[in-house]
PASEBA-1860 file (N, C-alpha, C; in nm, 3 decimals):
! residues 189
1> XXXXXXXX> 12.044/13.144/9.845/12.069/13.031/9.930/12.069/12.903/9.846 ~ 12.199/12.804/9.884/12.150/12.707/9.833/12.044/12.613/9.828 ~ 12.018/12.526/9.705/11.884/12.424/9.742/11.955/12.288/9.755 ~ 11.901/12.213/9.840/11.998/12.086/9.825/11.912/11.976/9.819 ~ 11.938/11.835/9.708/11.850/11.788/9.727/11.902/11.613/9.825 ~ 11.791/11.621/9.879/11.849/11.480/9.937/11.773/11.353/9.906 ~ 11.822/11.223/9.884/11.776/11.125/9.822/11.895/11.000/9.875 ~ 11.836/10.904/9.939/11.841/10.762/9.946/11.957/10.797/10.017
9> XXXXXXXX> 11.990/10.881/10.119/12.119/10.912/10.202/12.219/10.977/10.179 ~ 12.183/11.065/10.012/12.309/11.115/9.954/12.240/11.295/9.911 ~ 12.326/11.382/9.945/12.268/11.520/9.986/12.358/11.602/9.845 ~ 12.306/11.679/9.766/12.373/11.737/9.672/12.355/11.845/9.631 ~ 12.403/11.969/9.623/12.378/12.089/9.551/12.293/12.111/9.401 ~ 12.201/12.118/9.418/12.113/12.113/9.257/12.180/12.281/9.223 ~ 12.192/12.251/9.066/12.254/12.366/8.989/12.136/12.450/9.013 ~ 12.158/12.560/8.995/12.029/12.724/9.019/11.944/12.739/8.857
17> XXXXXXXX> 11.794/12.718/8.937/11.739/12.686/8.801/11.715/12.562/8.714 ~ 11.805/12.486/8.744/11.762/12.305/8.700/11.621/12.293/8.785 ~ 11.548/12.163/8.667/11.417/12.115/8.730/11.463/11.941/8.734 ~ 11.395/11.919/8.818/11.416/11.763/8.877/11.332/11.712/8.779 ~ 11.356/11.587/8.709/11.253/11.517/8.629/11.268/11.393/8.599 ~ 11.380/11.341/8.653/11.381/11.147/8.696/11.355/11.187/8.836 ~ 11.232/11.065/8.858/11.193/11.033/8.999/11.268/10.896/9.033 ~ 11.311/10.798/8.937/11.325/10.690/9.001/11.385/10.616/8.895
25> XXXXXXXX> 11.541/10.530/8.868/11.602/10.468/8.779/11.593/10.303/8.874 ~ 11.537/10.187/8.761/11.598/10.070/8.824/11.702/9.972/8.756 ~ 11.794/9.944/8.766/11.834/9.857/8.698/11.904/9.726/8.690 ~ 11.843/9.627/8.600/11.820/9.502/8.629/11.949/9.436/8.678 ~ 12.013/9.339/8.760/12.117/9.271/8.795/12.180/9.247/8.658 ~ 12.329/9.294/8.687/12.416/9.213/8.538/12.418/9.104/8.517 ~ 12.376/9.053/8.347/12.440/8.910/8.326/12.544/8.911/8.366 ~ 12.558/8.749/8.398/12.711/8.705/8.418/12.782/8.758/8.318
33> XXXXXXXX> 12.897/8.760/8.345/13.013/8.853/8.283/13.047/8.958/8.230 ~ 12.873/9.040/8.270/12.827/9.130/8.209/12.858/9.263/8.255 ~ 12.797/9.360/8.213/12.753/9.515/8.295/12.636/9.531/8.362 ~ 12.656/9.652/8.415/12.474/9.709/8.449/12.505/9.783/8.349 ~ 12.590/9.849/8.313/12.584/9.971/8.174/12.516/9.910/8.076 ~ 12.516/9.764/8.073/12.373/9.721/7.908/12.280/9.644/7.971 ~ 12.235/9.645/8.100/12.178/9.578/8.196/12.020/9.635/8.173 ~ 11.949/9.605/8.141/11.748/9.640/8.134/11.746/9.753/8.224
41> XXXXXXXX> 11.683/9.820/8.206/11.651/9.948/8.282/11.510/9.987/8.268 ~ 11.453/10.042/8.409/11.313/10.123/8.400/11.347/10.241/8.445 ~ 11.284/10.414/8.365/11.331/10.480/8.441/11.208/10.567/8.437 ~ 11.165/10.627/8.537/11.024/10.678/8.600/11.101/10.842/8.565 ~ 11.013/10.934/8.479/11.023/11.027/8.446/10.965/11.115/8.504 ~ 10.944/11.264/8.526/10.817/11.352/8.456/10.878/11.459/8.328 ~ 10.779/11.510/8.278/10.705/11.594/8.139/10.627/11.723/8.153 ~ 10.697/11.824/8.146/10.581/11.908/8.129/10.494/11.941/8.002
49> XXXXXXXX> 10.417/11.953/8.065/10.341/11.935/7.926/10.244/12.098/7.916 ~ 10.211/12.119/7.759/10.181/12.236/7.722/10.044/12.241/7.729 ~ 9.990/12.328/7.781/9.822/12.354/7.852/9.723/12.315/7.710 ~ 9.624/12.216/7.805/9.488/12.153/7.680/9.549/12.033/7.653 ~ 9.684/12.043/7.652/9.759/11.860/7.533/9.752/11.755/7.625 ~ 9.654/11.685/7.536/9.635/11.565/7.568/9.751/11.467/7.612 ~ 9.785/11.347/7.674/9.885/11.250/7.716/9.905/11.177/7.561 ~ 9.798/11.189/7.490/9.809/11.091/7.337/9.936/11.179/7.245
57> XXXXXXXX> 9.845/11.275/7.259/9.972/11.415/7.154/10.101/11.431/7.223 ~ 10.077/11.418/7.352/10.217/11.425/7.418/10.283/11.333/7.336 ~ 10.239/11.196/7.402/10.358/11.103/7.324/10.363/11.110/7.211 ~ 10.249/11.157/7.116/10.339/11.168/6.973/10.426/11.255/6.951 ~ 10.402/11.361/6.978/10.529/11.473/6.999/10.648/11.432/7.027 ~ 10.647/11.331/7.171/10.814/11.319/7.189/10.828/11.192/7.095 ~ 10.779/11.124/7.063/10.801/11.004/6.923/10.843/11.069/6.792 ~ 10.780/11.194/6.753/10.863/11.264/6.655/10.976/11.325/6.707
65> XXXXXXXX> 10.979/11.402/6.797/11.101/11.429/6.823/11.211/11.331/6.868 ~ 11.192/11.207/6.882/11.237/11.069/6.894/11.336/11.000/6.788 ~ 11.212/11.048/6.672/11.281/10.962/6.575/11.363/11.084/6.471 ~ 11.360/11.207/6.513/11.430/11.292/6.465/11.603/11.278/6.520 ~ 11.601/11.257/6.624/11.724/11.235/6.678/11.795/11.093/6.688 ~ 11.719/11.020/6.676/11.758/10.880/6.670/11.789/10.795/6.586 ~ 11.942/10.735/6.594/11.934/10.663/6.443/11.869/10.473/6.405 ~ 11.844/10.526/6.293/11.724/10.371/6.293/11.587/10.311/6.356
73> XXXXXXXX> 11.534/10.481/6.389/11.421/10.459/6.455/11.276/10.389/6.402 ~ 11.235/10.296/6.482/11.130/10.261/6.405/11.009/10.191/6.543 ~ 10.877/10.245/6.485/10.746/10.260/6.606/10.669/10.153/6.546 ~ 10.715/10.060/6.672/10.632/9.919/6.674/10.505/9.896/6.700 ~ 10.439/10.010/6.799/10.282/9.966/6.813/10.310/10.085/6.905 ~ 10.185/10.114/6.885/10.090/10.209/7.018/9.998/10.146/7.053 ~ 9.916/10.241/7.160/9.784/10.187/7.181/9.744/10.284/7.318 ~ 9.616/10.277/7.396/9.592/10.353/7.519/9.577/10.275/7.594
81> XXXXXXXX> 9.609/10.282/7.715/9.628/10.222/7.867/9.547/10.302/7.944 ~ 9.593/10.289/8.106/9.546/10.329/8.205/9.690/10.316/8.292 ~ 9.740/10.393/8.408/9.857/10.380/8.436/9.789/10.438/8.541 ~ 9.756/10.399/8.703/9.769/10.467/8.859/9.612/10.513/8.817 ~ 9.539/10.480/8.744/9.403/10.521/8.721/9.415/10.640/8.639 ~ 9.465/10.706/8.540/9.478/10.779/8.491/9.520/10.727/8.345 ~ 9.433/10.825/8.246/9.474/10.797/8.121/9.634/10.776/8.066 ~ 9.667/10.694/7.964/9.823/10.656/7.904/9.785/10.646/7.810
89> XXXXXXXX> 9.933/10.608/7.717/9.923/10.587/7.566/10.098/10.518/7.614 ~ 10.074/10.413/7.550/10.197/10.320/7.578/10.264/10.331/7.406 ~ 10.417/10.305/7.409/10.480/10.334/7.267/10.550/10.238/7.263 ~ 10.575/10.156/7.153/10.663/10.038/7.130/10.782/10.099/7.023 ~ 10.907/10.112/7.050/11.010/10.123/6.914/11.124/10.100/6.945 ~ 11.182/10.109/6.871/11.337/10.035/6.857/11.450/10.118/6.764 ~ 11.542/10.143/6.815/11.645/10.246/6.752/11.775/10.209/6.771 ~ 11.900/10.232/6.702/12.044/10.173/6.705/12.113/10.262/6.793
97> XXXXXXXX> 12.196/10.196/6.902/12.303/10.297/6.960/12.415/10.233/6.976 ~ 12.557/10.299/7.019/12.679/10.256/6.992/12.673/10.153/7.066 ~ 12.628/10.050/7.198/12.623/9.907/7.214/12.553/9.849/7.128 ~ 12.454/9.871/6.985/12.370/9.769/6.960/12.219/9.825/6.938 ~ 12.127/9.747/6.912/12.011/9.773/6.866/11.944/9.800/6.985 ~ 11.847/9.919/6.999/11.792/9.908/7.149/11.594/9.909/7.149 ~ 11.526/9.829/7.251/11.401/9.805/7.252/11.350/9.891/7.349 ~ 11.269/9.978/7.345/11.208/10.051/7.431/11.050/10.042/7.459
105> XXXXXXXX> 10.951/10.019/7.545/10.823/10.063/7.607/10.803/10.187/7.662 ~ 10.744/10.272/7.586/10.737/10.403/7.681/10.613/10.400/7.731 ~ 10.552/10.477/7.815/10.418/10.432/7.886/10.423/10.612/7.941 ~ 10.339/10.699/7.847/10.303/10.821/7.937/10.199/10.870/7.990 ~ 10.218/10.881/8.082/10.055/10.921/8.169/10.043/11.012/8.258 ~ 9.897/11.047/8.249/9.841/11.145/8.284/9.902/11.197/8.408 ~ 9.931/11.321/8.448/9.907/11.335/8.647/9.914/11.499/8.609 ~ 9.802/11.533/8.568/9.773/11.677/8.581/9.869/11.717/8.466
113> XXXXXXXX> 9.970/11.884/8.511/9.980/11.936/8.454/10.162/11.884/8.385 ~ 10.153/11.777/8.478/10.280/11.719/8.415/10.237/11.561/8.360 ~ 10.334/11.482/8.256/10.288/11.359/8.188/10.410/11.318/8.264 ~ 10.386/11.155/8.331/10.465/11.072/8.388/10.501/10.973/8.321 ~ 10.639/10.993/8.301/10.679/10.858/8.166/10.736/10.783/8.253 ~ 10.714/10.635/8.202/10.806/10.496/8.221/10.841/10.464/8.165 ~ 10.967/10.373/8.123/11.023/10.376/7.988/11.106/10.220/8.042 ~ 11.081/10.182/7.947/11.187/10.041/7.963/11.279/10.034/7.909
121> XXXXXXXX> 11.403/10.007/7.886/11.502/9.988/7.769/11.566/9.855/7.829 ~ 11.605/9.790/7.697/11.703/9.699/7.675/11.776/9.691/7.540 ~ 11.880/9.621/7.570/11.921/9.577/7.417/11.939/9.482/7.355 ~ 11.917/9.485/7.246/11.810/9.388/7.149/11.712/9.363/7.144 ~ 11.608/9.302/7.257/11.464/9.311/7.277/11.400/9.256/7.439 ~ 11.288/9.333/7.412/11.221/9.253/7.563/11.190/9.180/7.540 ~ 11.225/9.084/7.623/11.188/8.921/7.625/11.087/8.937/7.751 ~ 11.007/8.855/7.750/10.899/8.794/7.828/10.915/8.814/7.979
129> XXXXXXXX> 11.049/8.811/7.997/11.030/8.824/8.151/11.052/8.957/8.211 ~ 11.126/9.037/8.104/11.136/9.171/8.146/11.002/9.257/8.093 ~ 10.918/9.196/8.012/10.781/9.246/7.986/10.718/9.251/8.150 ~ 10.742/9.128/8.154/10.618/9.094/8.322/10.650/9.181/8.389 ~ 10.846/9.202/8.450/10.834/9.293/8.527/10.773/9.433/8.520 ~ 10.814/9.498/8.366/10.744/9.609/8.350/10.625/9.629/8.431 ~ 10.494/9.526/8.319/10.370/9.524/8.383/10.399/9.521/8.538 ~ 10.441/9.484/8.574/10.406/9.455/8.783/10.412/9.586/8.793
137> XXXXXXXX> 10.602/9.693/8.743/10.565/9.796/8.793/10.476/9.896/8.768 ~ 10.406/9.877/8.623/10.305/9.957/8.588/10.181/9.935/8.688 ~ 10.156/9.829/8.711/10.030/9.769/8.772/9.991/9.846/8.938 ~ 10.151/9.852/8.967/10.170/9.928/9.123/10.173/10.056/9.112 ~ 10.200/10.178/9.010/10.173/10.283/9.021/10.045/10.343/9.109 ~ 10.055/10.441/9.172/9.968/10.495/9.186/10.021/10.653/9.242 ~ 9.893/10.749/9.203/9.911/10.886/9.173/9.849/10.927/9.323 ~ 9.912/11.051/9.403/9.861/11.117/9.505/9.862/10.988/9.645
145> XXXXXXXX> 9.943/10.952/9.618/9.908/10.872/9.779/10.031/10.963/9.889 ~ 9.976/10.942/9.998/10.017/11.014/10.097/10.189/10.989/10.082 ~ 10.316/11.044/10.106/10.452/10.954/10.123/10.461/10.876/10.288 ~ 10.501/10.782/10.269/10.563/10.695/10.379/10.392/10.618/10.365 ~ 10.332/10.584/10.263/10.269/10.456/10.291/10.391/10.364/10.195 ~ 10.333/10.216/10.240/10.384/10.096/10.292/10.443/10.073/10.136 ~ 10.574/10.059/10.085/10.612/10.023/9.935/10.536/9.889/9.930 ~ 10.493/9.845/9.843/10.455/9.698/9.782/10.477/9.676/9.592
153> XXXXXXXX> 10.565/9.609/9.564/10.499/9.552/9.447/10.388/9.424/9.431 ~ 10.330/9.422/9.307/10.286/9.298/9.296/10.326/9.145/9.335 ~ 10.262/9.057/9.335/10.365/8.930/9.294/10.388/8.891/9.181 ~ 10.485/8.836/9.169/10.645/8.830/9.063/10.512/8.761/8.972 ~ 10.562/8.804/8.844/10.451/8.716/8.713/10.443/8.566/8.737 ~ 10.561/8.521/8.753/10.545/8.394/8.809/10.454/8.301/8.910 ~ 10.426/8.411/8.973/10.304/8.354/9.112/10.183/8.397/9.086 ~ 10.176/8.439/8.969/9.978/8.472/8.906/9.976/8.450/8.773
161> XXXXXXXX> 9.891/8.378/8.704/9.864/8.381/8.536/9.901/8.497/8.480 ~ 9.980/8.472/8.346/9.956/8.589/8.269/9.855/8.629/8.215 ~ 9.853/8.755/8.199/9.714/8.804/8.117/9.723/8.763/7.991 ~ 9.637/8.768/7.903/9.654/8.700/7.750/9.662/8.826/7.680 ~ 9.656/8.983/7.703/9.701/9.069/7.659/9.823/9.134/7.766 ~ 9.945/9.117/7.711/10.076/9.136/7.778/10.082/9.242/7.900 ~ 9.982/9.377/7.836/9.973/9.497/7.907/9.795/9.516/8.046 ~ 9.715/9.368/7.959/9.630/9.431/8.056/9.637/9.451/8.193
169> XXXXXXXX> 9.756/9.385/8.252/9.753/9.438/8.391/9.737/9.545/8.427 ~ 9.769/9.641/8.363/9.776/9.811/8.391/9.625/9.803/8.389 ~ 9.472/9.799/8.343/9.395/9.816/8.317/9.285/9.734/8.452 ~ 9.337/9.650/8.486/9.303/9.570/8.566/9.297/9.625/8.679 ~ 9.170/9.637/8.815/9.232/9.712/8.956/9.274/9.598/9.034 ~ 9.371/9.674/9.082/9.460/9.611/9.195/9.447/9.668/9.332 ~ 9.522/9.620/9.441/9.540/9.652/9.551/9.653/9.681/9.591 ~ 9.753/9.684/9.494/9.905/9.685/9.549/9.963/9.846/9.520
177> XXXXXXXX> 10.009/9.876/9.645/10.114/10.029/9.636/10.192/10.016/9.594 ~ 10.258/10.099/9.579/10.408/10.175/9.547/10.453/10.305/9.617 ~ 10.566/10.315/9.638/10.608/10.467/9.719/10.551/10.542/9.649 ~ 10.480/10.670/9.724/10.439/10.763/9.667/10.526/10.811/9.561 ~ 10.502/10.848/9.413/10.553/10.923/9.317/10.511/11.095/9.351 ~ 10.601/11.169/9.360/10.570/11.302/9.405/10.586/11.378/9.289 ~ 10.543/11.456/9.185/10.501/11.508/9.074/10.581/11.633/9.105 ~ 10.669/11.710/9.042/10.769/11.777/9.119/10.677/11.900/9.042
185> XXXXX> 10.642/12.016/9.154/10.548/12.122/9.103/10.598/12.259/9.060 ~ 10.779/12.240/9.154/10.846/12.377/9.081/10.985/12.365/9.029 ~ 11.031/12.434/9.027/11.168/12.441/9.024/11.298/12.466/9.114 ~ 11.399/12.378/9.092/11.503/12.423/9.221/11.521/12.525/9.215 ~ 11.535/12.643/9.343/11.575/12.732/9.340/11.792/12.738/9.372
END
């Protein structure tokens, strides 16, 4: 029998045997005269990950396998977070593709037996305001909430001080939801 999946009003035959593993692509309004094809993007992943491995080894793993495939790769900073109350390890690097030089934040975290990546991309670099948004949506994650509670992001960086460390929002508790993220547990049949 077929499996079909449905999403945001649009119903589709999943191939037999594919696993679902983007939960959620956003992407930023085109500059003027621009594209969305080089337009900032966040895109909400999952990872399976191999039994005992830590979220730290995770991301180094896919960072080597990163910069194995990538040309001009180079790892700007790490460090550990907190992402939906659950351990992270956030990745800073930058690699060349046929538009141009590209800046990435990866952010992977914990949710059991799968690692939930966020990933930012732009090209050339994040500037300040696409940092903030990141943080907001990092800040609104949260793991296991019921579906159909109430979407909320934060308010816009603009309507609260920045933190004086770019990322501590993630670390910080908040009160603000997000649609449930649903951790996909099998495979399409």
């Amino acid at each position: 029998m077929e499996e079909r999946l449905i999403s945001g009003g649009v119903s589709l035959a999943a191939p037999a045997h594919w696993e679902r593993r983007c939960l959620l692509a956003l992407v930023a309004p085109a500059s003027a005269g621009g594209s969305t094809a080089t337009a900032p993007s966040i895109v909400i992943a999952t990872e399976p990950r191999r039994p005992g491995e830590d979220v730290e080894a995770h991301a180094w793993a896919a960072m080597l396998a990163a910069c194995r495939r990538k040309t001009n790769f180079s790892l700007r900073s790490t460090r550990e977070t907190r992402v939906g109350g659950s351990p992270a390890f956030l990745v800073e690097v930058t690699s060349a593709s046929d538009a141009g030089p590209v800046h990435q934040l990866c952010v992977y975290a914990d949710a059991g037996e799968f690692v939930v990546t966020v990933t930012c991309s732009a090209l050339e670099s994040i500037d300040a305001a696409l940092r903030a948004e990141f943080e907001r949506v990092l800040a609104s994650v949260r793991f296991g909430e019921a579906p159909g509670a109430a979407p909320s992001l934060p308010p816009s960086s603009a309507a609260r001080p920045r933190p004086q460390n770019s990322f501590s929002a993630t670390t910080e508790p908040t009160t603000f939801t997000m649609p449930h993220i649903p951790v996909p547990r099998e495979r399409w049949r």
